[in-house]
Residue frames relative to the residue before (quaternion, step in Angstrom):
aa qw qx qy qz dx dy dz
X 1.0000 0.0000 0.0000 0.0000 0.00 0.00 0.00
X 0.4851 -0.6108 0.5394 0.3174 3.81 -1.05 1.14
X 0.2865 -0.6920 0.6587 -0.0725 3.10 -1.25 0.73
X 0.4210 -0.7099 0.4848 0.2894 3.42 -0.15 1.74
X 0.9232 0.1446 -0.1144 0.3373 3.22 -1.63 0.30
X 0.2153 0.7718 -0.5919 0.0872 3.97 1.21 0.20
X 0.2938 -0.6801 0.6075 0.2866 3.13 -1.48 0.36
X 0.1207 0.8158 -0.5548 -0.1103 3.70 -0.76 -0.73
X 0.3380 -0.7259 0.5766 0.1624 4.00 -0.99 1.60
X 0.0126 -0.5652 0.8241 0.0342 3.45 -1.92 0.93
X 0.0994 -0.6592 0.7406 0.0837 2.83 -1.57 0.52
X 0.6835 -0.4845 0.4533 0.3045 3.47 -1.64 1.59
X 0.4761 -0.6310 0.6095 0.0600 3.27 -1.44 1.40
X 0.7326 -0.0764 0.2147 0.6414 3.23 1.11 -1.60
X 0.1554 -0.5971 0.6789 0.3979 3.48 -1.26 -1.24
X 0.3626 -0.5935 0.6832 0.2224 3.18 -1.90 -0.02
X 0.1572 -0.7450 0.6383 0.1129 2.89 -1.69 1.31
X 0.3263 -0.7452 0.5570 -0.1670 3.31 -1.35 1.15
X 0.4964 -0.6195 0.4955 0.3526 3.47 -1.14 0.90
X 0.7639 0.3364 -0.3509 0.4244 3.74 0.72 -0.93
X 0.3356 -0.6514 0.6805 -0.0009 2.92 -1.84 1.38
X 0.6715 0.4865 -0.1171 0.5465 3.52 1.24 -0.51
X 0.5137 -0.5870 0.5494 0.2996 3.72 -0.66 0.70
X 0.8047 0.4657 -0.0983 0.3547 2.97 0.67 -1.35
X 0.5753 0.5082 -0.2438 0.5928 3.56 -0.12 1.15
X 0.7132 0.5507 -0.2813 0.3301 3.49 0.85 -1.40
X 0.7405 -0.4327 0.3886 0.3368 3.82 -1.00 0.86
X 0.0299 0.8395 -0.4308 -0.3297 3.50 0.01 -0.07
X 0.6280 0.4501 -0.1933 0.6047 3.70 1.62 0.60
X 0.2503 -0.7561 0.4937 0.3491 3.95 -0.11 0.68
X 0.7413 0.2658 -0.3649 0.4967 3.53 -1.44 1.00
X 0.5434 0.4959 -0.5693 0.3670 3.55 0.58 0.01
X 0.6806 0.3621 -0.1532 0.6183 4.04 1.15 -0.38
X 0.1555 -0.8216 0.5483 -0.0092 3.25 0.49 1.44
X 0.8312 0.3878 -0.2943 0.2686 3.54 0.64 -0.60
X 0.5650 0.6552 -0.4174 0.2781 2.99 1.61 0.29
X 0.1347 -0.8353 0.4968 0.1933 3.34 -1.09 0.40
X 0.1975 -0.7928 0.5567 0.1499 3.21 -1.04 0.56
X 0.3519 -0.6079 0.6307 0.3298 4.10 -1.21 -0.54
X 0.2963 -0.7147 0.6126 0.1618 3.28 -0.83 0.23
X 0.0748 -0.7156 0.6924 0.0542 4.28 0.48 0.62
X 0.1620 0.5961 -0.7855 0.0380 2.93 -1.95 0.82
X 0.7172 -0.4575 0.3343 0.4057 3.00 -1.98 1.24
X 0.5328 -0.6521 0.5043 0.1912 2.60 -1.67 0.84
X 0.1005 0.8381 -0.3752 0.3830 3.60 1.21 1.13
X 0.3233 -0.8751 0.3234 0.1582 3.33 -0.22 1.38
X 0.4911 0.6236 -0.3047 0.5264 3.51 2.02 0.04
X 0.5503 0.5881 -0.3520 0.4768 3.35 1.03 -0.89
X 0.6592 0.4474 -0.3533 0.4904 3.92 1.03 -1.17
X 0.7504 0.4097 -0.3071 0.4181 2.97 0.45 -0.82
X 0.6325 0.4271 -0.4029 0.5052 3.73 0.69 -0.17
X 0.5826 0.4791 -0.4067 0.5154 3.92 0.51 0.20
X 0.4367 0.7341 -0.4057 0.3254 3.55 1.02 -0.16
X 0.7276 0.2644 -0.1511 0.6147 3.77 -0.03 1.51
X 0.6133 0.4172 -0.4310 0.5139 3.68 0.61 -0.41
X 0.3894 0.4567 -0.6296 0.4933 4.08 0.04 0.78
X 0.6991 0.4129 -0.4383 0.3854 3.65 0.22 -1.11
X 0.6398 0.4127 -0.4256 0.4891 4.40 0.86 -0.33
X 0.4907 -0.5816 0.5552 0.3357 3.33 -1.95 0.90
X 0.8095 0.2486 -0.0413 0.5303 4.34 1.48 -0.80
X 0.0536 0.7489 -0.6590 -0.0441 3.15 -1.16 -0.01
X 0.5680 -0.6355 0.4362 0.2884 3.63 -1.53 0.58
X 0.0460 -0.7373 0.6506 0.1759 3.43 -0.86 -0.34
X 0.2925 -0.6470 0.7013 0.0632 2.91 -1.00 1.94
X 0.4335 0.7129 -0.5501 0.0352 3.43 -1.45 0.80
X 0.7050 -0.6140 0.2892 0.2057 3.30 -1.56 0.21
X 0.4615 -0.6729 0.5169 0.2589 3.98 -0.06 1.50
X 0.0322 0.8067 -0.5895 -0.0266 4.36 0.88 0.65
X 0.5730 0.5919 -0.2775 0.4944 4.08 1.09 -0.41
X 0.8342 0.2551 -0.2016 0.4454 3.49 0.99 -0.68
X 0.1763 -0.7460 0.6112 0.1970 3.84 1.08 -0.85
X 0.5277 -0.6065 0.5690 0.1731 3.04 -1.87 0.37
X 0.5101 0.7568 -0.3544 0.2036 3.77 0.99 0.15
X 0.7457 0.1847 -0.0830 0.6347 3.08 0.96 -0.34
X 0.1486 0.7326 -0.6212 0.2353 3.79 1.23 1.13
X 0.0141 0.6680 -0.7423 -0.0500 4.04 -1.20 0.47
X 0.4805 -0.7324 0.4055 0.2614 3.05 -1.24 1.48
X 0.8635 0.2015 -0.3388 0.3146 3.78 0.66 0.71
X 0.3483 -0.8196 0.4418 0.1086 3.12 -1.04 0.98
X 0.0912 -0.7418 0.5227 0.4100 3.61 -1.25 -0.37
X 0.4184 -0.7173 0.4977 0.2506 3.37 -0.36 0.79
X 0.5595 -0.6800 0.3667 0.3002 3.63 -1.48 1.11
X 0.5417 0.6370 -0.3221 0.4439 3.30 2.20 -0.88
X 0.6604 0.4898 -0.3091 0.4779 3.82 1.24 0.17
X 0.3734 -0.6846 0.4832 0.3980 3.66 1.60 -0.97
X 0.6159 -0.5826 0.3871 0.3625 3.15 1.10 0.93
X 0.6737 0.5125 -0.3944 0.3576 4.02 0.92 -0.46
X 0.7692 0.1583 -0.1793 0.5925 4.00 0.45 0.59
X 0.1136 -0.8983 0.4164 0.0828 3.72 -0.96 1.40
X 0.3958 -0.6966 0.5582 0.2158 3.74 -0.52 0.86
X 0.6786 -0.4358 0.4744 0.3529 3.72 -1.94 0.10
X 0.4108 -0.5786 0.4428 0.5481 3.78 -0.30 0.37
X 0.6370 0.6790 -0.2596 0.2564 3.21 0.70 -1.58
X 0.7009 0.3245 -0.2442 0.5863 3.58 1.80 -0.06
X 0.4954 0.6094 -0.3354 0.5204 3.18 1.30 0.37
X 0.2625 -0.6420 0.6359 0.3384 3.69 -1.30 0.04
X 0.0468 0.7037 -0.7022 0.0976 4.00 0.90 0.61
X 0.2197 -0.7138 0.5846 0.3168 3.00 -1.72 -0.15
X 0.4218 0.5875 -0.4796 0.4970 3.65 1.55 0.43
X 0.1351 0.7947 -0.5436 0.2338 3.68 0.23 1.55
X 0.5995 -0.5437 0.4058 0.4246 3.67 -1.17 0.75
X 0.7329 -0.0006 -0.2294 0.6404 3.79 1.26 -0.39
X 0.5530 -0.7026 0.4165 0.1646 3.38 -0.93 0.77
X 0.5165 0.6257 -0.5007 0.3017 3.44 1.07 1.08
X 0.2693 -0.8494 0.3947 0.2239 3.32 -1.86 0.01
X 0.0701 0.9085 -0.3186 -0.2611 3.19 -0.43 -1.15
X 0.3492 -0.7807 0.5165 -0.0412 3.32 -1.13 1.23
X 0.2564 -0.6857 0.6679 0.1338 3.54 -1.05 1.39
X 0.0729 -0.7864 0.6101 -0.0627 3.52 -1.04 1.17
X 0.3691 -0.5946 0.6582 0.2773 3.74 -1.17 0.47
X 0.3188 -0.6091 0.6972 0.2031 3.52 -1.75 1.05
X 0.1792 -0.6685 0.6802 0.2413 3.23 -1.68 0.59
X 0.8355 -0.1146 0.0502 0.5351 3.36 0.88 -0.74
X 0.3889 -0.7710 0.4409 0.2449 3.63 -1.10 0.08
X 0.0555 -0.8638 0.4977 0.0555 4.28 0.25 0.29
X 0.4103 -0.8138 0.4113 -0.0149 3.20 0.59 2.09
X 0.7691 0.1839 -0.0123 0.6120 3.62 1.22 -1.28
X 0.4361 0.6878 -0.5667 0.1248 3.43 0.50 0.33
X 0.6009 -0.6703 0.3139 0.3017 3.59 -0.97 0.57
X 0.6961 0.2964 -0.3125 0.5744 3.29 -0.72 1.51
X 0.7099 -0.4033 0.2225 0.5329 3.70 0.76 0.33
X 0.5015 -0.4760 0.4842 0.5362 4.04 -1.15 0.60
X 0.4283 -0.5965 0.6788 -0.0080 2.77 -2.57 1.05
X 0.0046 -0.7369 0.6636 0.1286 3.96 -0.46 0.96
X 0.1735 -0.7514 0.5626 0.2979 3.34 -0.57 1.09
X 0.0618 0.8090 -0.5646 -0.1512 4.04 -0.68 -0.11
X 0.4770 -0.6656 0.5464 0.1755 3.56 -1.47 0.20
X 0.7332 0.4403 -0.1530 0.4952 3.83 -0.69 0.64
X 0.4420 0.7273 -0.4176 0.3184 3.74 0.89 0.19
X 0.1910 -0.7767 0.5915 0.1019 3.21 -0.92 0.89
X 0.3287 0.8800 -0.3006 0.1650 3.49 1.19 0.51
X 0.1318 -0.7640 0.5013 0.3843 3.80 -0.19 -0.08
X 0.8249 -0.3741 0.2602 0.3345 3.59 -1.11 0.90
X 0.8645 -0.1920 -0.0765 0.4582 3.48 -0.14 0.66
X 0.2577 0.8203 -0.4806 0.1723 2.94 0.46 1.36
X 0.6829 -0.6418 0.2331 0.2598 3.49 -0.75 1.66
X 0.1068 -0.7989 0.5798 0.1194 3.91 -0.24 0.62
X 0.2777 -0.8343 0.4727 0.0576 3.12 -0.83 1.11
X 0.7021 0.0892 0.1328 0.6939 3.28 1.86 -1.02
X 0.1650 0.7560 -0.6218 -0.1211 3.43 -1.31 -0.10
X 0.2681 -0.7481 0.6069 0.0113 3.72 -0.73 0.80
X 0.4218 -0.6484 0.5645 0.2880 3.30 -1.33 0.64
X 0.5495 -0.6074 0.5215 0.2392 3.06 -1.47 0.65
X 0.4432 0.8028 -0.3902 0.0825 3.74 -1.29 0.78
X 0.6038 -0.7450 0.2750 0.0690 2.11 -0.49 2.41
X 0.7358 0.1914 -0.5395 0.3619 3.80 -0.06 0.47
X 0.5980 0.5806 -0.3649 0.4150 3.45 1.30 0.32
X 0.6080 0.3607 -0.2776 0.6505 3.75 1.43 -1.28
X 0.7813 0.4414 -0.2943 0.3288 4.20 -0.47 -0.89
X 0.4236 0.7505 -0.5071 -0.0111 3.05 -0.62 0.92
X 0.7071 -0.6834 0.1746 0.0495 2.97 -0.58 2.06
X 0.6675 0.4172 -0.1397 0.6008 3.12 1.87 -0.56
X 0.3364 0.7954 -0.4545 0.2182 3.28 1.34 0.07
X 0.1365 -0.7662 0.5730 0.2568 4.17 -0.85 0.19
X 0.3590 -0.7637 0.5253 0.1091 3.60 -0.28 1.34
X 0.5520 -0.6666 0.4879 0.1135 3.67 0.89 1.04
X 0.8597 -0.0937 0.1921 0.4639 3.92 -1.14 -0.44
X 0.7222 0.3315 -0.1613 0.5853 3.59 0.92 -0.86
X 0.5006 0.6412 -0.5267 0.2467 3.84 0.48 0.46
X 0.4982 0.6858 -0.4543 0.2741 3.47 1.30 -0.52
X 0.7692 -0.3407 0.2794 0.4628 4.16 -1.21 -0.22
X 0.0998 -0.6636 0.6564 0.3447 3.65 -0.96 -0.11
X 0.3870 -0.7814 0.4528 0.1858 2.76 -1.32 1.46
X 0.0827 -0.7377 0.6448 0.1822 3.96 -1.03 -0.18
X 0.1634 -0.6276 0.7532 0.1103 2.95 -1.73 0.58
X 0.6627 -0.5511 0.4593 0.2148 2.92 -1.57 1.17
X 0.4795 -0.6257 0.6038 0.1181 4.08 -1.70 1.19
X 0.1962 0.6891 -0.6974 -0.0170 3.59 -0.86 0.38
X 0.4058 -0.5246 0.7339 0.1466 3.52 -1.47 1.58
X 0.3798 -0.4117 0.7868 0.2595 3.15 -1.95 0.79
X 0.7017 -0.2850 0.5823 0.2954 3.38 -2.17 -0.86
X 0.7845 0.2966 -0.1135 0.5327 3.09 0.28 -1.21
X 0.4745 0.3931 -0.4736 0.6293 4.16 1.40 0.18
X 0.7416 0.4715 -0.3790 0.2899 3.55 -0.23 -0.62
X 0.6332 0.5648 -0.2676 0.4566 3.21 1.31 -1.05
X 0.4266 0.7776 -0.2856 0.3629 3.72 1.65 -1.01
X 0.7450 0.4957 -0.0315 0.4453 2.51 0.70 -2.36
X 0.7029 0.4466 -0.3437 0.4340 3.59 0.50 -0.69
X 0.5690 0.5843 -0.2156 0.5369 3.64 1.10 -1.10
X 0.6424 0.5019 -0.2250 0.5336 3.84 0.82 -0.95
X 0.8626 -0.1403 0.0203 0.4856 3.37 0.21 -1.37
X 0.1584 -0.9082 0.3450 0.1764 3.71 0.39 1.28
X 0.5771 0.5805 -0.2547 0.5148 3.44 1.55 -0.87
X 0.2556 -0.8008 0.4434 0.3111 3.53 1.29 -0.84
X 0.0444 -0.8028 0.4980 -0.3248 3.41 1.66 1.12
X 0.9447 -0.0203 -0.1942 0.2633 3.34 -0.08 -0.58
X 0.5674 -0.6252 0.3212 0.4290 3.03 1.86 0.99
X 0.2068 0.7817 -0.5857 0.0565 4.00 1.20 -0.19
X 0.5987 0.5940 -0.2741 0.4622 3.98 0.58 -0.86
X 0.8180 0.3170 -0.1608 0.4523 3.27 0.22 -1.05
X 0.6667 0.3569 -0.3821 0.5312 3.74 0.92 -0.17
X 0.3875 0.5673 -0.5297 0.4973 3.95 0.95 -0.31
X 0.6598 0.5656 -0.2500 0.4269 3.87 0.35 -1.11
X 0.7808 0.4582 -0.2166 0.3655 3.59 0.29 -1.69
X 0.6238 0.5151 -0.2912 0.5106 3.40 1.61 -1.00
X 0.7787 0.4593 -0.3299 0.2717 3.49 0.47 -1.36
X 0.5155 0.6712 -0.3344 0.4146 3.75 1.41 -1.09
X 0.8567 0.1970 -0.2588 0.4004 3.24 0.86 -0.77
X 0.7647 -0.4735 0.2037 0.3867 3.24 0.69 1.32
X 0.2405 -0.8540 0.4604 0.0282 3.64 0.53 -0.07
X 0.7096 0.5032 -0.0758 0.4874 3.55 1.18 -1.36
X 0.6235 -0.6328 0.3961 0.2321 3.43 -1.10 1.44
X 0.7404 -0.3937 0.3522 0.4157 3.53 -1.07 0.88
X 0.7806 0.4686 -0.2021 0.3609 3.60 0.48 -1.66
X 0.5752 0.5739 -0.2333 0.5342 3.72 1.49 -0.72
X 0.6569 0.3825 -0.3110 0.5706 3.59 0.69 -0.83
X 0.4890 0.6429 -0.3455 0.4778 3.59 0.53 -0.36
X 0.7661 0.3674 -0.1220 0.5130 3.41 0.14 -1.95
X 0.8428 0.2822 -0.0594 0.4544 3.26 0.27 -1.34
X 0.2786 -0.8063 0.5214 0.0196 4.25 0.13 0.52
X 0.3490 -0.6194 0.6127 0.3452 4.01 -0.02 0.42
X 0.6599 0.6024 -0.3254 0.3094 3.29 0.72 -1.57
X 0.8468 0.4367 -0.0211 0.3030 2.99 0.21 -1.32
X 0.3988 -0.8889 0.2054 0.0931 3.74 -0.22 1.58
X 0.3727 0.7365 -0.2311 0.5150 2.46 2.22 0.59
X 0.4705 0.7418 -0.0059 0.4779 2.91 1.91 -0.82
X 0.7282 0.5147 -0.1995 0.4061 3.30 0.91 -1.89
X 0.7020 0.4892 -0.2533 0.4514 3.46 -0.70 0.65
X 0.6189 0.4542 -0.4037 0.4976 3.93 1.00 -0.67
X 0.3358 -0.7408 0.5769 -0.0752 2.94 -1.12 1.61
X 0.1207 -0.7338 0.6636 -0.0811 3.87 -0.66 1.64
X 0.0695 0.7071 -0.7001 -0.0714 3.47 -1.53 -0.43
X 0.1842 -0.7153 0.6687 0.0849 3.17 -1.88 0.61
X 0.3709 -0.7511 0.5066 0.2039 3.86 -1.50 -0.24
X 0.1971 0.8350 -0.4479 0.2516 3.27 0.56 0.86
X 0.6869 0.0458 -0.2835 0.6676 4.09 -0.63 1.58
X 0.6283 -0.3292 0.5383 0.4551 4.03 0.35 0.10
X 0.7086 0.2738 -0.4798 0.4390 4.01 0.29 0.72
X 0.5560 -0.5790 0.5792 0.1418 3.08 -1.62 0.43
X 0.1598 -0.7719 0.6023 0.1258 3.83 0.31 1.38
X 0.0437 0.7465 -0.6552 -0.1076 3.67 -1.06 -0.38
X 0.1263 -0.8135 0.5447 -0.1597 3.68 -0.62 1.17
X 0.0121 -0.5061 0.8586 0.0808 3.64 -1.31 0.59
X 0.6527 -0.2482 0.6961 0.1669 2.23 -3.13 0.14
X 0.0547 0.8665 -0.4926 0.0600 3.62 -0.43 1.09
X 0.6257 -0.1970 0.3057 0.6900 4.19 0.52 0.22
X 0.8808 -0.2985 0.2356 0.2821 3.16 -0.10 1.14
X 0.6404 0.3354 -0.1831 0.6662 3.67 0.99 0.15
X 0.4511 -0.4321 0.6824 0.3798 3.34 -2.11 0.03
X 0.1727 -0.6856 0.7048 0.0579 3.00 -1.65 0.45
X 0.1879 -0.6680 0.7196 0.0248 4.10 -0.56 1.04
X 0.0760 -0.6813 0.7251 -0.0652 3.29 -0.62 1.51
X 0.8990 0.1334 -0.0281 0.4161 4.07 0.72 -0.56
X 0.0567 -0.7213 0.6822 0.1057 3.67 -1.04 0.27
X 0.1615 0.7727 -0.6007 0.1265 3.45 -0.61 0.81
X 0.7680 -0.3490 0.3554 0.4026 3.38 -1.73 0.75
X 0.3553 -0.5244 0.7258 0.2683 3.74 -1.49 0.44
X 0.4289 -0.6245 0.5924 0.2740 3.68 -1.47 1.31
């Protein structure tokens, strides 16, 4: 029998490292930012190796973990989600908010590889994270698809399109980018993109500020994301990346 108020202790398996250092910027859905990658670090804890034994043989896996940036203290049981524009609010509890009554999450990720011996505990590298830089894993589970996917599913309030808006590189961003990441190793170009298409900007900003609208053109945002400093306006209807520059 449940027992109002139980409590119950986890302690962090690992954390995950990640390009985003900034709330701001971050995917709000995993895979919607295919190029990001992240690592997955776990204690260096000889069970832990030995419990990961076999996950090479899956193409995904989840990551249970812990929103440590937001807490559960000031959780209110409704929200408006950004996937609405902030104009109409739902139960958190039907939401993927992270202001939740317990402050966990969780995130289906592609594996790229696994580093059995890397130093400091095994390394899952994966692709697609919506994570913020060291954020505490509590669990991870293979993925599997006739058990997670189901195809008939009705995504409720959030089923409508995800929209994008189109990326334009200055010259002097593009050049950045090439100079920054010449091998294209870290794909710097293509995640600048994955983040910006999908709007980046708080419910209250889209509001204020419309792509659409030419009133609009010109307000100037930025983010930080591989150690650079993106910097963007609203341009005819698109983002525009006029710079990449050094984080102060």
């Amino acid at each position: 029998m449940q027992k109002h108020g139980e409590k119950f202790e986890f302690s962090a398996v690992g954390h995950v490292q990640t390009p985003f250092h900034d709330k701001f910027g971050i995917p709000r859905q995993p895979g919607l930012a295919n190029p990001a990658k992240g690592i997955i670090k776990l204690l260096p804890n000889p069970d832990l190796l030995t419990a990961i034994r076999s996950m090479e043989e899956f193409s995904h896996l989840w990551i249970v973990f812990v929103f440590h940036e937001h807490g559960g203290k000031n959780w209110k049981p409704s929200i408006r989600p950004p996937r609405l524009g902030g104009n109409r609010k739902v139960g958190v509890l039907a939401s993927r908010s992270p202001h939740r009554p317990n402050p966990i999450g969780m995130s289906a990720v592609k594996i790229e590889k696994i580093d059995f011996d890397a130093k400091g505990g095994p390394e899952i590298h994966v692709h697609g994270v919506d994570l913020l830089d060291g954020t505490p894993v509590l669990d991870i589970k293979p993925y599997i698809p006739y058990a997670d996917s189901i195809p008939e599913a009705n995504a409720g309030w959030a089923s409508d399109p995800i929209e994008r808006t189109d990326v334009v590189f200055s010259d002097e961003a593009e050049a950045e980018i090439k100079k920054r990441d010449p091998s294209n190793e870290k794909n710097l170009r293509s995640l600048i993109i994955s983040i910006l298409e999908l709007d980046p900007r708080p419910a209250f900003q889209k509001r204020q500020d419309p792509i659409t609208d030419e009133k609009s053109w010109g307000q100037k945002y930025g983010f930080d994301i591989l150690g650079c400093d993106v910097k963007y306006e609203i341009r005819d209807g698109h983002f525009y990346v006029y710079a990449i520059m050094d984080l102060n």
